[in-house]
Every structure is written in C-alpha cells, then in structure tokens.
N, C-alpha and C positions, 0 to 999 in steps of 0.2 A: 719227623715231618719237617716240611721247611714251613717256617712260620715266619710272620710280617709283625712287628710288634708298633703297633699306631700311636704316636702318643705326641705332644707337641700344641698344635693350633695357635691360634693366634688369640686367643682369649684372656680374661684373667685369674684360669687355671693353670695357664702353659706350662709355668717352674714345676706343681706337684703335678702333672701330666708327664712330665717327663722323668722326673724320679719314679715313678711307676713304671712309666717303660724299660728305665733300666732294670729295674727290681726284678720285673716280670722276664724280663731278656735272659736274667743272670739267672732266674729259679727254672726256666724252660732250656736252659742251655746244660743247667746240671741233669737234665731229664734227658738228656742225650739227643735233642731237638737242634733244627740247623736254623738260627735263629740271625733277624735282618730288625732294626730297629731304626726307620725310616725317620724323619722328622718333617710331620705335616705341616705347613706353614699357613696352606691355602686349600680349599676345598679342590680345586682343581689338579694338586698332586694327585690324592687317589687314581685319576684313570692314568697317571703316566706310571704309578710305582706298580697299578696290577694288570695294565693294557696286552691282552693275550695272554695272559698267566692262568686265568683261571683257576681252576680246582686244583693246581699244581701248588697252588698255597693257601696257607688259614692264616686268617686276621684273625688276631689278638686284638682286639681294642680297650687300649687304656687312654683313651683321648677323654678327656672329663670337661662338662661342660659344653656350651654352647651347640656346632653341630656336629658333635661328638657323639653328645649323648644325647641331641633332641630328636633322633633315627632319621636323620641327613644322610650320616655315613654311612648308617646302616643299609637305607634305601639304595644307594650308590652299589655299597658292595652285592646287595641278592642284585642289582640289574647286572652289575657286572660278572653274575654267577661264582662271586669268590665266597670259601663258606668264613664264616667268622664267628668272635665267641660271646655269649648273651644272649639278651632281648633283640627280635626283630625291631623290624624300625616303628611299628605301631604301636608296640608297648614303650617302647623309649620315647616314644613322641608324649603318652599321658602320662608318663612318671616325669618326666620334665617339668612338663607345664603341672605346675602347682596347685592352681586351681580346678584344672581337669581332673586331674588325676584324685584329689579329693573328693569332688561332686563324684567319681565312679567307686569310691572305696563307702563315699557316705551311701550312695542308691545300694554297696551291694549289703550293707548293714555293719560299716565296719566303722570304729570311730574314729573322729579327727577332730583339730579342733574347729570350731566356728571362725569365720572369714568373711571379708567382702574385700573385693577388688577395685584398684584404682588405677586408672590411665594419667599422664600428664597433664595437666591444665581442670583436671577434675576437683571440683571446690568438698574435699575432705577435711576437716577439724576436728579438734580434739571435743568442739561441740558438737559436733555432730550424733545423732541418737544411736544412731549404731552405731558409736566407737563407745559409746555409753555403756551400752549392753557388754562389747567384749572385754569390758573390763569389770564386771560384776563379779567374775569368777576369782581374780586374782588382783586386784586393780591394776595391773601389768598387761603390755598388750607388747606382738611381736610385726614387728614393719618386713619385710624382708623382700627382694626381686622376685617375682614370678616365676620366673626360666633361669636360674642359675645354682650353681651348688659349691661346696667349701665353706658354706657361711659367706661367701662374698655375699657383701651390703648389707647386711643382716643388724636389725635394735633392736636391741628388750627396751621396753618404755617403762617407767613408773609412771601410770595416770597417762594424760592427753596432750601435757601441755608442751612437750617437746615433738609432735607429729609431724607436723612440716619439716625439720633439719630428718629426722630418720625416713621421710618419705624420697625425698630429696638425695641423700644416699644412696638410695635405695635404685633409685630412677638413673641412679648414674651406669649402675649397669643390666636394665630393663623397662621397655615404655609402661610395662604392666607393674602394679607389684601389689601387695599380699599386704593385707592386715587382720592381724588375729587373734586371739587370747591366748595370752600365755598362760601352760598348763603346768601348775605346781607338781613338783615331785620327782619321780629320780630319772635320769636321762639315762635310757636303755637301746641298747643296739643288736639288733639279728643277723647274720649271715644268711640266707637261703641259700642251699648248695644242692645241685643237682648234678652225679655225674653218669648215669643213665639211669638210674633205678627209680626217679619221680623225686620232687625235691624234699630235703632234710633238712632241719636246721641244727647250725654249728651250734653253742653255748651258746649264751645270751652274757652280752657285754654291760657291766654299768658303766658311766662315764663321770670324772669327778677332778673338773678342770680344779685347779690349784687357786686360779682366781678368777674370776668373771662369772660368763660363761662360754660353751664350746665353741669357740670362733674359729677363725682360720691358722690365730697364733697358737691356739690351746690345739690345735689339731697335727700342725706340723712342726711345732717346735718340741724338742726330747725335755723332759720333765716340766712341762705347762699342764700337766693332764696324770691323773691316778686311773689308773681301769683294775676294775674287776673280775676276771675270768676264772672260770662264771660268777654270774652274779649272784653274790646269796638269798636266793628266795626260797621259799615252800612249793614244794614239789608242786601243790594246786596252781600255783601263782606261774611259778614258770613257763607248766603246761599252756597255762592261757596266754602266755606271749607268746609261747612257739605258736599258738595255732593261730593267732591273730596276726603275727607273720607269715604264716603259712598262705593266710584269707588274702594279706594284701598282694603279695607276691602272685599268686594265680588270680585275683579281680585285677589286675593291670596285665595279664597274658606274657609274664618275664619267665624268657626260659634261661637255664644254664646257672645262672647265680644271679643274687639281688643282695644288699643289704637295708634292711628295713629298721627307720630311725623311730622311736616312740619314746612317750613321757607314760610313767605310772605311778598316778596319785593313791594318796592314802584309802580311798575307794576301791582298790585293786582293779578299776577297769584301765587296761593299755589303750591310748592314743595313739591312732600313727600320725608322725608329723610327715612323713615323705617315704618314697621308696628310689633307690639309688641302681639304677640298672648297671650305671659303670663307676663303681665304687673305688676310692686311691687304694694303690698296693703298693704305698712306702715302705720306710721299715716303722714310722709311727704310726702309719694305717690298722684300722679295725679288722679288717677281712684276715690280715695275715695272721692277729691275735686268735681269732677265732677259730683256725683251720689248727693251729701251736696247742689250743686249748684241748682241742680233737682230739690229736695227737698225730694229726697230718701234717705231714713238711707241707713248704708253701707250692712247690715243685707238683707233688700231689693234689693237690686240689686245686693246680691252673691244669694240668691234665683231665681229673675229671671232669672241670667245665669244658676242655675242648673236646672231650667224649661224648657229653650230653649235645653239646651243641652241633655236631655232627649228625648224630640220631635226628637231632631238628631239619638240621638244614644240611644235606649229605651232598 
C-alpha cells in the first residue's frame, strides 16, 4: 500500500510525535509498504499532502496531542475521503477531553477517579471542600491539562498547599484543567488491539519509573522506567483488567487500537485514568512492548490496525 505516515504538529508533543513516525515508517516499510512520512507543521498541510489523492492512500496517524488526536485530523481526513488508521474523530474527540471522556466511562459503569474542573481565573484552593474530599482517599491529589497527553503539565500534590504553582503549570498548556484523587497502587497499561476480528487485548503492562512518577522523562528516556510484561497478576485479576479495558475502549466507540492507562489498588478494582486513541510507537513506547509480549513484530500489528481500520472505514 502507499501510506502517509502523519506525525509532527506544532504542539508540545512534536519531538516524540515524530520519533513515532519514524518508528512506524521503518516497521511498515519492512512490511513491504510504499511508505511517505510527511511533516505536519499546520493543520492546513493535510488538504495539500492528500488534495486528490484520495483512497489511493491510508493515513497512519501518529501525530499525538492536540489536533492530532482531539479528531481535528481525523474529521479533515473522512471529509477528505482518505481512509486512516484508529478512532474516528468522535471518539478521539472524548478520549482527549478528560473530563468528557470520564463522565461517559463513569454513566457507562466504569471506574475512574473522582474530579472537578477548573478554567482560568476560577477561585480553586487547597481550601476548598472539594479538594478536601479528593484527598480523603490518598491525601495526594493529581492537577493535570484537560486536553493533553505525554504527562505534559501533569503534579502529583501532597495535601493542598501547593495547588496554585501545579494548576498554573497545568494552565500553561490548557484553559481547562483536571483536578483529582490520586489513586494508590500499581500503574498498569492495556493495549486494545483489533485487526479485524473484534478487539483483543495485548498483555497487560506494569509500569515502575525508577523515580518519581510516570512523567514525560520516565516515558521517553531508556532506563528511567522498569516494565513488566506481563504483569504478574492472578489469572482473576488480569481477567478483570482486560475486560475493564475491553469496557473502556468500546464506551468511547475506539476502533483499530487504543491503549488504556489505569491504577489497581489493593482492592483489586482497576481505575481508568485515560484512554489514548493515538498512543507513542518509539522504541520506549508501551504499544510496541506489548505487541513483543504477543509475540507480534511491531510491523504486524500496525498491519492489523490498518486491516481493522479499513473494515471501518473502506
């Protein structure tokens, strides 16, 4: 096939947006695929790189962040009748937004943690009653952007009394942003993978940064982070991630793959904290551990997604 491999923007994903596209360039090339890895600067390349192209090419998109992945581009590409690979832009639109995408996992029965949102100029404190509450659980509370991903902006608090400097980060890259309980226990990651057969989940990842936690350096820097594949659980315990991934993946309507981020405390119920419709495919990235775990090349299971996502959108 010839394929368009998306990756770039102008956000501040761009560096591991574009390490993804190479990744992804170099594992679809070994697939015997006629492979272009474009660099989007501005929403407005799309109609020059696919103006009259058509269905004569499939978008790859590994653009992360912003309107990468808030189903901008994706809108862009179904008007421009080009197929591409994932979530349409509806589901990318409420797995982005934080908040949304919550309230739809919390109505379809699925857990997450407790939140309230905050706009700029909004009089939030660490006195405030509801920051009171989200700290009952843990006395830790997590500040983070609304609409972004990597961990950019992202504080774990101790207590309330530093809210303002974490909201304020926070705010530097979103007017909205998220404050919530932090949930004890071990940081666990799903793959959803679908490559036409209805979707399946890879192994289930632990994650075990070396210090902090999972941030943007523990994510993309090589030995900031321990992982476990798979993760050592009881055959009951696992089951109930996969399907609690399973839950969130289909209640946000993500075709083709997803990776689904959750905490599981000593209560054995999984939290999701987010679902990631356009997830990094570095060589540090989770997705590609998880397909290795398989025992699928990486080449393999970006095929399957562009299999699946074809049957979606043909």
């Amino acid at each position: 096939m010839k394929i368009a491999v998306l990756s770039g923007g102008e956000g501040p994903e761009r560096e591991v947006s574009l390490r993804s596209g190479t990744a992804v360039a170099e594992a679809l090339s070994g697939q015997g695929h006629e492979v272009a890895v474009p660099d989007l600067n501005k929403k407005e390349d799309i109609f020059e790189i696919f103006s009259g192209k058509g269905r004569d090419v499939f978008a790859f998109v590994a653009l992360h962040g912003g309107w990468g992945e808030d189903g901008t581009l994706q809108a862009a590409l179904e008007m421009l009748g080009v197929p591409f690979s994932g979530s349409g832009h509806g589901a990318c639109a409420l797995a982005m937004d934080k908040m949304a995408g919550k309230a739809l996992l919390q109505w379809k029965g699925i857990a997450v943690p407790k939140g309230i949102e905050a706009e700029r100029g909004a009089a939030v404190t660490g006195d405030d009653l509801r920051i009171r509450k989200l700290l009952e659980r843990s006395g830790r509370i997590v500040v983070k952007p609304c609409c972004c991903g990597s961990t950019v902006g992202v504080s774990i608090l101790d207590g309330g009394d530093h809210l303002e400097e974490g909201m304020e980060e926070a705010f530097r890259y979103d007017p909205r942003v998220i404050v919530e309980e932090y949930i004890p226990g071990r940081e666990l990651t799903v793959t959803v993978w679908d490559r036409g057969e209805g979707p399946r989940c890879l192994p289930v990842i632990e994650i075990l940064p070396v210090r902090g936690f999972y941030d943007y350096n523990s994510k993309y820097t090589p030995g900031e982070c321990e992982y476990r594949v798979p993760a050592p659980l009881p055959e009951s315990l696992r089951r109930r991630v996969e399907e609690t991934s399973l839950e969130a993946h289909r209640a946000l309507g993500c075709t083709g793959y997803s990776r689904v981020d959750l905490r599981l405390g000593d209560d054995g119920l999984p939290v999701v904290l987010e679902v990631n419709t356009v997830p990094g495919m570095t060589a540090t990235s989770l997705v590609p551990k998880g397909a290795a775990a398989a025992g699928i090349t990486f080449g393999q299971f970006l095929d399957g997604v562009i299999t699946s996502s074809l049957q979606k959108r043909p």
